[in-house]
Structure formats: structure tokens, C-alpha cells
C-alpha positions as a Markdown table, in Angstrom:
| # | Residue | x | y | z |
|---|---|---|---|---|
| 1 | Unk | 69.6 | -17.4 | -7.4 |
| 2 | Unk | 66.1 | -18.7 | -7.5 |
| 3 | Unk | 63.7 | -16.7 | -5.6 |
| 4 | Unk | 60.1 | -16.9 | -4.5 |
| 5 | Unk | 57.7 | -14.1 | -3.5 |
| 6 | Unk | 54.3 | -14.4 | -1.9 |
| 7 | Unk | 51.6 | -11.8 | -2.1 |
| 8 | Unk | 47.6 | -11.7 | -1.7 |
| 9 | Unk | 47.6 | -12.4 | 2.1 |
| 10 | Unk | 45.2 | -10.4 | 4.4 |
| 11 | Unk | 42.0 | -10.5 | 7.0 |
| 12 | Unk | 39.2 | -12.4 | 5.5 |
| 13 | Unk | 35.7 | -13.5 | 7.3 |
| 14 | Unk | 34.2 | -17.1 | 7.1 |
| 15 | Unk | 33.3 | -17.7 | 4.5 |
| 16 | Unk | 35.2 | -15.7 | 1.7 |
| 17 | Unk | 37.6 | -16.0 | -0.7 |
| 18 | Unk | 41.5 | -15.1 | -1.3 |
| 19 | Unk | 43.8 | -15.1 | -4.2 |
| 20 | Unk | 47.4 | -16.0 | -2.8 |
| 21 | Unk | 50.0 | -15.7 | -5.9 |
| 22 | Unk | 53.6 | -16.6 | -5.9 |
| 23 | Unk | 56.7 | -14.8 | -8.7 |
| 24 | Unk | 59.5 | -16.9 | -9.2 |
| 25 | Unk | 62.6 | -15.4 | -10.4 |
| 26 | Unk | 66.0 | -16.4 | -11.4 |
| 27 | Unk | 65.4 | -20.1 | -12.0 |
| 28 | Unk | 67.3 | -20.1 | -15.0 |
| 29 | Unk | 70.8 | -19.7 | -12.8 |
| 30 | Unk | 70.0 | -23.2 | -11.3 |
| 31 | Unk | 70.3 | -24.7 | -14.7 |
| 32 | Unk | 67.2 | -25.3 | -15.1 |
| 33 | Unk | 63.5 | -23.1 | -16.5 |
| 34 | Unk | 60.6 | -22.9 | -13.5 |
| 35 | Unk | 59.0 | -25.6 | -15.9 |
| 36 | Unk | 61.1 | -28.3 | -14.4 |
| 37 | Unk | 59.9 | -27.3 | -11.0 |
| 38 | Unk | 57.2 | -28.5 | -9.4 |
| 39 | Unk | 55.2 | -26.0 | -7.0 |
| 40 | Unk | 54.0 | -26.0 | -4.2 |
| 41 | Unk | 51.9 | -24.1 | -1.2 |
| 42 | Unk | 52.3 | -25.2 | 2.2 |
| 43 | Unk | 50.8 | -23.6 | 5.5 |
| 44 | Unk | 51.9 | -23.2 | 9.0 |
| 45 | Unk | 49.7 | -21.5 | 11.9 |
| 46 | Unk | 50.7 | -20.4 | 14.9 |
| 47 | Unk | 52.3 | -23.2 | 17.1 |
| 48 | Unk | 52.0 | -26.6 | 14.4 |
| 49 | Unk | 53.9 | -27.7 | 12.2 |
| 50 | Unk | 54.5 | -26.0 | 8.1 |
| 51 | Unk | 52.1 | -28.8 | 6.1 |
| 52 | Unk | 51.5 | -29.3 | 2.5 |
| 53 | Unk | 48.8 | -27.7 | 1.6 |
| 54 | Unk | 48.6 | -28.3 | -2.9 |
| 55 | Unk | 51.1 | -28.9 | -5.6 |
| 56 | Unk | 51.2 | -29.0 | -9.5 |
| 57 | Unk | 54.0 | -30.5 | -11.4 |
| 58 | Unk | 55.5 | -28.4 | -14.0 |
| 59 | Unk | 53.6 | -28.4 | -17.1 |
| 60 | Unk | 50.4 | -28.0 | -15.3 |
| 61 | Unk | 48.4 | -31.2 | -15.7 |
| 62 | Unk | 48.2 | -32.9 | -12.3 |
| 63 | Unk | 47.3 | -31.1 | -8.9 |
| 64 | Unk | 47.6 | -32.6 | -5.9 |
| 65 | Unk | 45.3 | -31.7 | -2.4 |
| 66 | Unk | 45.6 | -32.0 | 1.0 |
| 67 | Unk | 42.0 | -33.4 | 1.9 |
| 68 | Unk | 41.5 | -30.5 | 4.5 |
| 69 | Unk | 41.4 | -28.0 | 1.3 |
| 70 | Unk | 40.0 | -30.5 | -1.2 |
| 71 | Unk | 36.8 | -28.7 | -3.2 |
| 72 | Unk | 37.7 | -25.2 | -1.7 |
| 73 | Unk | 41.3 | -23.9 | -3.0 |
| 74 | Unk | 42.6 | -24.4 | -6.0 |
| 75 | Unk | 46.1 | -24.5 | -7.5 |
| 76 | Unk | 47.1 | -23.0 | -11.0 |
| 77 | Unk | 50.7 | -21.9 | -12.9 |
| 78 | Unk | 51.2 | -19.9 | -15.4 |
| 79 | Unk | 55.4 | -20.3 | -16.8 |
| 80 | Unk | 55.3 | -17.8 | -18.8 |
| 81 | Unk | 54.8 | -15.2 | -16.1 |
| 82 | Unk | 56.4 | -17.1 | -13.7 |
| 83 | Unk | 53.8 | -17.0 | -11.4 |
| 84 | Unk | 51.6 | -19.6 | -9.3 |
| 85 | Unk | 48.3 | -19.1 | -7.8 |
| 86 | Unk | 46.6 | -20.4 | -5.2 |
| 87 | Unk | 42.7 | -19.5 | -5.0 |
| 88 | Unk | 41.1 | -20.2 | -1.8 |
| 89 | Unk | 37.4 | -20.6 | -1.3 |
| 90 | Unk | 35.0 | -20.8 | 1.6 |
| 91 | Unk | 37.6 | -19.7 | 3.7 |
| 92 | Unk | 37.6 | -21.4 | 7.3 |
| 93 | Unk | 39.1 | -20.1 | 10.7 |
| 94 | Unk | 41.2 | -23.1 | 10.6 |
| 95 | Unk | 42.7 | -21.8 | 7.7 |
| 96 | Unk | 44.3 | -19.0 | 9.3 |
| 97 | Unk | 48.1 | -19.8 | 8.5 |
| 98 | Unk | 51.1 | -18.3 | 6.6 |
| 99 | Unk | 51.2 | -19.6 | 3.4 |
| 100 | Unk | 54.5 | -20.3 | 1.8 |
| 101 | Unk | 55.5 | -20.8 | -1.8 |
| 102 | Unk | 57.9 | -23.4 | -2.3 |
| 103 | Unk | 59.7 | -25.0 | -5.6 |
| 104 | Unk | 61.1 | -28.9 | -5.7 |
| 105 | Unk | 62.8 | -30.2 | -8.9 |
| 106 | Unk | 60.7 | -32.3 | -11.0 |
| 107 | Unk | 58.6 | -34.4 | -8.2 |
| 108 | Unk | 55.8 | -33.3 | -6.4 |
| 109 | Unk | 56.5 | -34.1 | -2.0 |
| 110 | Unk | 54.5 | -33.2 | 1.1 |
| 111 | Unk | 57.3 | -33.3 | 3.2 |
| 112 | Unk | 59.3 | -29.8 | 4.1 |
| 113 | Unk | 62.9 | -31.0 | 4.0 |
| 114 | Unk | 62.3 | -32.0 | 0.6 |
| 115 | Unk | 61.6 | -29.2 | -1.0 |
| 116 | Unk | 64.5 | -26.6 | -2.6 |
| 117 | Unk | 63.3 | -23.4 | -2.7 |
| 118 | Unk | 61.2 | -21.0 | -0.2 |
| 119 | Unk | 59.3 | -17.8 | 0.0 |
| 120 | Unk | 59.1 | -15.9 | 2.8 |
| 121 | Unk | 55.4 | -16.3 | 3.4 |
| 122 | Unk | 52.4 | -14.1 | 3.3 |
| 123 | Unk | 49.6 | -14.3 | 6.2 |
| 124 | Unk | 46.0 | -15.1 | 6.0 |
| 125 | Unk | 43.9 | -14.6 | 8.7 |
| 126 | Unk | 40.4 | -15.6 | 8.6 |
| 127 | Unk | 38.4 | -14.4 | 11.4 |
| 128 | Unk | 35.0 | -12.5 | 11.6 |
């Protein structure tokens, strides 16, 4: 079965920086390599709603930004690790949230229900 795993999460102040990265495993079972599979990182702090947050459609080429993040995280793959990245820059207290990985076959969305895989989530708390 497809699985996601999150890692990189911790306390950071105002300011700094974060690398969030994300191992997918056993893709191959749904039929299809990660390739195929868009990624995505969404976000969800403490009493709102899980949003998008960035995606990247398989091969790499196009990124997509929520405009709260725009010009301070950045989103990267690499397939033949099986990993994604997420690299977060001047780091706000509004961007205290857990982070989820999350996989959707071959289209990029923003909205939750349309997405077919999950991580569990890994927690970043900025906060001096």
C-alpha cells in the first residue's frame, strides 16, 4: 500500500528556516510509479481547517503556491528517492501548523477530499 512519512518538524523562532521532507513507499502496488503522482503539502493549526499549502506535478516542472507562502517556502521532488521536500523560509508565527504530505494521481488540487494518499503529519511550531 502507498505510504507517506513526514519528518523535519520542530520549534523554530521568527524568522528561521525548516526543511520538512516527505518518503513515499509502496506506490508501485497502486499500479502506478510516484511519478504519476502529484504531491502535495498542506497545513492545519490548531482549530482551522487542513489548507493547501504547495504542490508539484510529477515530473517536477510546475509548482504551485498558496499566496500566504509565496517567496518563502519552496517545494522540490526527487523520484528517484522517493522523497519530497518542502523548504521553508522566514518562518512566521502564523505558520505554526502540522504539515501533512499528501499524494493525488496526476492533477495537482487544493481541496482535501481530493487527494488519495496521507501522511500522518509532522509539527512545526514557530514561536520565539
Amino acid at each position: 500500500q502507498p505510504h507517506l512519512v513526514e519528518s523535519g518538524g520542530g520549534l523554530v523562532q521568527p524568522g528561521g528556516s525548516l526543511r520538512l521532507s516527505c518518503a513515499a513507499s509502496g506506490f508501485t502496488a497502486s499500479g502506478f510509479t510516484l511519478g504519476v503522482y502529484t504531491m502535495s503539502w498542506f497545513r492545519q493549526a490548531p482549530g482551522k481547517e487542513r489548507e493547501a499549502v504547495s504542490c508539484i506535478t510529477g515530473g517536477g516542472i510546475v509548482t504551485y503556491y498558496a499566496d500566504s507562502v509565496k517567496g518563502r517556502f519552496t517545494i522540490s521532488r526527487d523520484n528517484a528517492e522517493n522523497t519530497v521536500y518542502l523548504q521553508m523560509n522566514r518562518l512566521k508565527p502564523e505558520d505554526t501548523a502540522v504539515y501533512y504530505c499528501a499524494a493525488r494521481f496526476l492533477r495537482c488540487s487544493s481541496y482535501v477530499k481530493n487527494l488519495n494518499y496521507w501522511g500522518e503529519g509532522t509539527l512545526v511550531t514557530v514561536s520565539s
